[in-house]
C-alpha positions as CSV (number, residue, x, y, z in Angstrom):
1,X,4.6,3.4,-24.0
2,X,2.6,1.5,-20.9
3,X,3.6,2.0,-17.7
4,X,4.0,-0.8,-15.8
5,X,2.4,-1.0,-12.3
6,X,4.5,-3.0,-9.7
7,X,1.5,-4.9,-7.3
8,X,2.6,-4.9,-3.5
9,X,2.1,-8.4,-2.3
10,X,2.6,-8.0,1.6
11,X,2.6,-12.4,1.9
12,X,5.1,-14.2,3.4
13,X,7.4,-16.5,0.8
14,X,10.0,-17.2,3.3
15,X,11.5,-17.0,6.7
16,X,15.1,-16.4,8.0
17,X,17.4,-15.4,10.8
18,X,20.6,-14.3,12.6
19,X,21.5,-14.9,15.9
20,X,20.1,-10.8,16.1
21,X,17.2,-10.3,13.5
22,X,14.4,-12.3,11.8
23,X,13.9,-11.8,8.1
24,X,10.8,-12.3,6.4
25,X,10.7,-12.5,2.3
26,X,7.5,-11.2,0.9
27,X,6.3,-12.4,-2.3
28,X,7.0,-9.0,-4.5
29,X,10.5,-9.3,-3.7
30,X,10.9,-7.1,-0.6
31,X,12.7,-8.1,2.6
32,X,11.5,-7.3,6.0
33,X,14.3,-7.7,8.5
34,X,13.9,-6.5,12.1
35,X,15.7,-7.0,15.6
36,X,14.9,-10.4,17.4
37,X,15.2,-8.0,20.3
38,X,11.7,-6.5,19.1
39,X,9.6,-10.5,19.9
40,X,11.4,-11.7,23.4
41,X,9.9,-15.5,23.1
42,X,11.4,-15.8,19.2
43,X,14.8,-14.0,21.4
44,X,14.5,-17.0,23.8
45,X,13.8,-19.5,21.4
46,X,16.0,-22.1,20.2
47,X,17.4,-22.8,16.4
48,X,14.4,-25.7,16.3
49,X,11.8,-23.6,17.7
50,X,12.5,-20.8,15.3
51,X,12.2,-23.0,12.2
52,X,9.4,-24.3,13.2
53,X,7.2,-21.9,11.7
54,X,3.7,-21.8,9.8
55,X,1.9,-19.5,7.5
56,X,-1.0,-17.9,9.1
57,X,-4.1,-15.6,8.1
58,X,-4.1,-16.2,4.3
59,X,-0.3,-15.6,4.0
60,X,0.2,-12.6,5.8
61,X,0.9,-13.8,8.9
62,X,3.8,-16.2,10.5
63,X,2.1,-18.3,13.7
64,X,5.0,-20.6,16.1
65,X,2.6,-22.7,17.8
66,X,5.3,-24.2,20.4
67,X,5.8,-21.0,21.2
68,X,2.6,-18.8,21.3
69,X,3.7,-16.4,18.5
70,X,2.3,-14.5,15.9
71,X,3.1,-11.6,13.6
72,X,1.9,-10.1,10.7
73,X,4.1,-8.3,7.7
74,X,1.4,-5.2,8.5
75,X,3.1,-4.9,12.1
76,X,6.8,-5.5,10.9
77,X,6.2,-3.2,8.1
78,X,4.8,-0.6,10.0
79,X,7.8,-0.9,12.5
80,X,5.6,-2.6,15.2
81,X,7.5,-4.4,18.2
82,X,6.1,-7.0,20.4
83,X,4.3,-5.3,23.8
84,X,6.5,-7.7,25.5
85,X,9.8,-6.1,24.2
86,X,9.2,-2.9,26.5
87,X,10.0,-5.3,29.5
88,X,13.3,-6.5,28.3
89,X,14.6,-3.2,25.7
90,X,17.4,-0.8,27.9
């Protein structure tokens, strides 16, 4: 019998949120979901701003150009806030 080798594939299928945490979907079925607390411009975004994403460096990325953003499913998988988020985290 073969064994069957799941392939991690780190790009971005889809984007979602809560008024508290973003969610990215990656394309081998895994679910990144982090604070909103962690990226203080998508915080102080609105509902429109937030959907207005775009894919970004080949997939693995997620660019808002209204708002000057960008992250990568490397960061949010390694656990990686925003430098920014120092300034506004207790």
């Amino acid at each position: 019998m073969g064994i069957l080798a799941i392939q991690a594939d780190e790009r971005v299928k889809d984007v979602s949120f809560t008024m508290e945490t973003i969610s990215v979907a990656l394309m081998d079925g895994r679910i990144i979901t982090v604070p909103l607390a962690w990226y203080p411009k998508l915080l102080n975004a609105t509902e429109n701003q937030l959907l207005n994403w775009e894919l970004c460096g080949g997939g693995y990325g997620i660019h808002w150009e209204e708002l000057d953003e960008d992250l990568s499913t490397e960061g949010m998988l390694r656990g990686a806030p925003s430098p920014l988020s120092n300034s506004t985290m207790p």
